[in-house]
VOVOVO-757691 format. One record per residue (C-alpha): residue in one letter; residue number from 0; x, y, z. Coordinates in Angstrom, 2 decimals, always signed. Layout:
N
PT   resn   resi        c1        c2        c3
PT      a    NUM         X         Y         Z
...
//
This chain:
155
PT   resn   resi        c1        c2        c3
PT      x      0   -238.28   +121.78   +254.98
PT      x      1   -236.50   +122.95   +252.02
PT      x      2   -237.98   +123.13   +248.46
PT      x      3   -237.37   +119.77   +247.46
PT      x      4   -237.25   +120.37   +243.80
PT      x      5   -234.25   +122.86   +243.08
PT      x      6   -232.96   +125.45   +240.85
PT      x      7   -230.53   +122.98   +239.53
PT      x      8   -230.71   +119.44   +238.36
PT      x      9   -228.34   +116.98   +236.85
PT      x     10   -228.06   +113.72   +235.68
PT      x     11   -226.80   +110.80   +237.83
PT      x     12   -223.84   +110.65   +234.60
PT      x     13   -223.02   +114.40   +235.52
PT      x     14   -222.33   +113.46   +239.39
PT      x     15   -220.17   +110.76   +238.41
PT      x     16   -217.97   +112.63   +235.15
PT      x     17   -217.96   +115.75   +236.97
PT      x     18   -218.84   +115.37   +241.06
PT      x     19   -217.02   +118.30   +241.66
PT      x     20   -218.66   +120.82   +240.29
PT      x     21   -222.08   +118.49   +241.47
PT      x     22   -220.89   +118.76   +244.98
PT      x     23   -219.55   +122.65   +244.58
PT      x     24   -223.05   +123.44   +243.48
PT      x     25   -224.88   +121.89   +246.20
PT      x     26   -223.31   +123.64   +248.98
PT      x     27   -225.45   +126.48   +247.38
PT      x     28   -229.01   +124.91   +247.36
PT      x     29   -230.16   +121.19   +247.05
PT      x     30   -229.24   +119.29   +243.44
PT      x     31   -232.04   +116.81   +242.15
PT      x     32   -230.38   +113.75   +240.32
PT      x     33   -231.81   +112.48   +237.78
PT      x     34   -231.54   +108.60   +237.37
PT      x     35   -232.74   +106.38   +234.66
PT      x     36   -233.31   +103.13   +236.55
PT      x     37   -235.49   +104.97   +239.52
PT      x     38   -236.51   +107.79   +241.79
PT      x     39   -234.78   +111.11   +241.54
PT      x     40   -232.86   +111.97   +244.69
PT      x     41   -231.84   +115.02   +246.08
PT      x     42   -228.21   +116.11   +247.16
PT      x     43   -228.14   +118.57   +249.92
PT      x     44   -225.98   +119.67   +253.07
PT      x     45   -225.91   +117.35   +255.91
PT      x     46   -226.42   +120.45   +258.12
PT      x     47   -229.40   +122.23   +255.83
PT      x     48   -231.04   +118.56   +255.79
PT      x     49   -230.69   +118.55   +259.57
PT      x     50   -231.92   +121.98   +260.40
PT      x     51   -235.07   +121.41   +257.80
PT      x     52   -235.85   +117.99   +259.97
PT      x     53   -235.51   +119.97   +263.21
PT      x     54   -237.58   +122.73   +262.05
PT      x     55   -240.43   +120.32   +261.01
PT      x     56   -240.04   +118.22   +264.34
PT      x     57   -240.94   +121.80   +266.43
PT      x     58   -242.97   +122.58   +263.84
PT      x     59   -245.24   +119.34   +264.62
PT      x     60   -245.39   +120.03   +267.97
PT      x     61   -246.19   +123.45   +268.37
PT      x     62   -249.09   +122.53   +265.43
PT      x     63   -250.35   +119.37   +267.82
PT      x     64   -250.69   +121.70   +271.08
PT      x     65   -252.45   +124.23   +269.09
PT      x     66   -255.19   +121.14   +267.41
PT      x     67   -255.74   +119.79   +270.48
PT      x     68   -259.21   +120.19   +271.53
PT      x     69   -258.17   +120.39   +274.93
PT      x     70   -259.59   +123.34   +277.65
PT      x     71   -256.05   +123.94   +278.90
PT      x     72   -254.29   +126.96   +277.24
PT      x     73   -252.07   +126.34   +274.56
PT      x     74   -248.66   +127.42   +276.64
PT      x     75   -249.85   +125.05   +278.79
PT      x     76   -249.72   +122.37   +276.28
PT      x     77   -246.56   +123.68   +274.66
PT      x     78   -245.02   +123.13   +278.20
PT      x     79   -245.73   +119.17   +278.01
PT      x     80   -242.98   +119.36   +275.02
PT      x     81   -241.10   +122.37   +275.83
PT      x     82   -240.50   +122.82   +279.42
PT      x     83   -238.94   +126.56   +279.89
PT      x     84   -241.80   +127.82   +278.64
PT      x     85   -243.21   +127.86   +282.68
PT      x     86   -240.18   +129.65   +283.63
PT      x     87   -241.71   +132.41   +281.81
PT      x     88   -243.69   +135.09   +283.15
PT      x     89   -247.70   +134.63   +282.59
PT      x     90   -248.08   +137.05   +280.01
PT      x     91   -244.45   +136.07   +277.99
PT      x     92   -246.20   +132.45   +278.31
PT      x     93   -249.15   +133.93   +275.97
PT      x     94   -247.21   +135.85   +274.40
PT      x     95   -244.13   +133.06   +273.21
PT      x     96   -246.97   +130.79   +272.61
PT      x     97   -249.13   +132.67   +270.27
PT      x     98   -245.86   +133.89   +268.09
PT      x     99   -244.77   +130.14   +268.15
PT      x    100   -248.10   +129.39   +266.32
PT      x    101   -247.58   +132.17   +264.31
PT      x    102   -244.20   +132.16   +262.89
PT      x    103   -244.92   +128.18   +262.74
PT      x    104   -247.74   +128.69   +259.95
PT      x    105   -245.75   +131.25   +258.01
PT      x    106   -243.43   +129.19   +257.80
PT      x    107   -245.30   +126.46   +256.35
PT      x    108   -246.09   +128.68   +254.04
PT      x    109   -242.98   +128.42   +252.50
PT      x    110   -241.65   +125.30   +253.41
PT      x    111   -238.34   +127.16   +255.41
PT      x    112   -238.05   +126.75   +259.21
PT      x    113   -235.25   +128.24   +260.18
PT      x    114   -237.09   +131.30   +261.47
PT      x    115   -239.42   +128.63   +263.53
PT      x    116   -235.74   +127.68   +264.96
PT      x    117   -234.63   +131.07   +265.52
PT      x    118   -238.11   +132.35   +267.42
PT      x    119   -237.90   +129.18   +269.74
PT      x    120   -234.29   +129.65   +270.25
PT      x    121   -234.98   +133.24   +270.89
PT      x    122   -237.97   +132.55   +273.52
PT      x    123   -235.87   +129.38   +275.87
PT      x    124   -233.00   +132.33   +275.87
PT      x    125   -235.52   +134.80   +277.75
PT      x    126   -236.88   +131.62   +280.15
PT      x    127   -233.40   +130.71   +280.62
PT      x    128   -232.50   +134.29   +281.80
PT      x    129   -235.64   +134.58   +283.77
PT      x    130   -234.60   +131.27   +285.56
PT      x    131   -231.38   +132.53   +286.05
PT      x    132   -233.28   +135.36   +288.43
PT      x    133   -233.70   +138.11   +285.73
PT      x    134   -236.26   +140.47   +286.15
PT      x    135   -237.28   +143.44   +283.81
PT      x    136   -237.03   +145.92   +286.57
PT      x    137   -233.88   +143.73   +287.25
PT      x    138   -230.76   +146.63   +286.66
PT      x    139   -228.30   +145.19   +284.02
PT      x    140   -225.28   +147.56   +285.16
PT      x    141   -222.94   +145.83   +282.37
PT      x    142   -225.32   +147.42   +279.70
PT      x    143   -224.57   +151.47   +281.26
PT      x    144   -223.20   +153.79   +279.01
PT      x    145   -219.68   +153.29   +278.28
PT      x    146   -216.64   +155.89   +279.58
PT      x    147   -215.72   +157.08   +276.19
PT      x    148   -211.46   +155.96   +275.61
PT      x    149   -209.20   +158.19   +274.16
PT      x    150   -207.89   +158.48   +270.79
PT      x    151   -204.89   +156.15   +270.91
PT      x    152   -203.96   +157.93   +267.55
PT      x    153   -203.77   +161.44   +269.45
PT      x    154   -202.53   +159.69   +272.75
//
């Protein structure tokens, strides 16, 4: 999730005389408002609250397979949450799962999980082309070497 405490924080009197400028500023980075009469609350993006919630819900998961004191191996367990991981090969299986657990700490670290979002995201893509039928010795003719064009400034 996001720092909760911010760069920038106002008083609940600034967000009402000037909630422009309030609002302006936290499309940059969350705002904490300050209030006299109870807990400070912070103003954010929907979408930057969302992804933060999103990141911590994988986050969870991936951090429950890899507790559990289970025998089975951990992409195993991943696999009970995230499915495409056993359209993956054997060793991409180890592989995804072990940089899941990895990036997933490190990003703990900081309290940011897009990257967690982005690894995941990045790992269902490759099972989703290898359950499309993709192989690595698979030839991907669309990726040859272009026929250079001409110039259309010299044509």
């Amino acid at each position: 999730m996001s720092a909760v405490t911010s760069e920038r924080t106002v008083q609940s009197s600034e967000l009402s005389r000037n909630s422009g400028e309030v609002f302006r500023a936290a499309e940059q980075g969350p705002i904490t408002v300050t209030r006299r009469d109870g807990e400070p609350l912070i103003l954010m993006r929907s979408e930057e609250f969302r992804r933060d919630h999103e990141g911590l819900e994988v986050a969870s998961i991936i951090v429950a397979a890899a507790l559990s004191p289970d025998s089975v191996p951990l992409h195993q367990r991943l696999a009970q949450s995230f499915g495409w991981i056993n359209f993956l090969p054997e060793k991409e299986r180890t592989a995804c799962a072990a940089e899941l657990v990895m990036v997933a700490r490190a990003c703990a670290a900081v309290a940011h999980y897009e990257r967690l979002l982005v690894t995941a995201a990045g790992w269902r893509s490759t099972a989703e082309a290898f359950a499309e039928g993709y192989t690595p010795d698979h030839e991907l003719t669309w990726l040859d070497e272009p026929e250079p064009l001409p110039d259309p400034r010299t044509a």
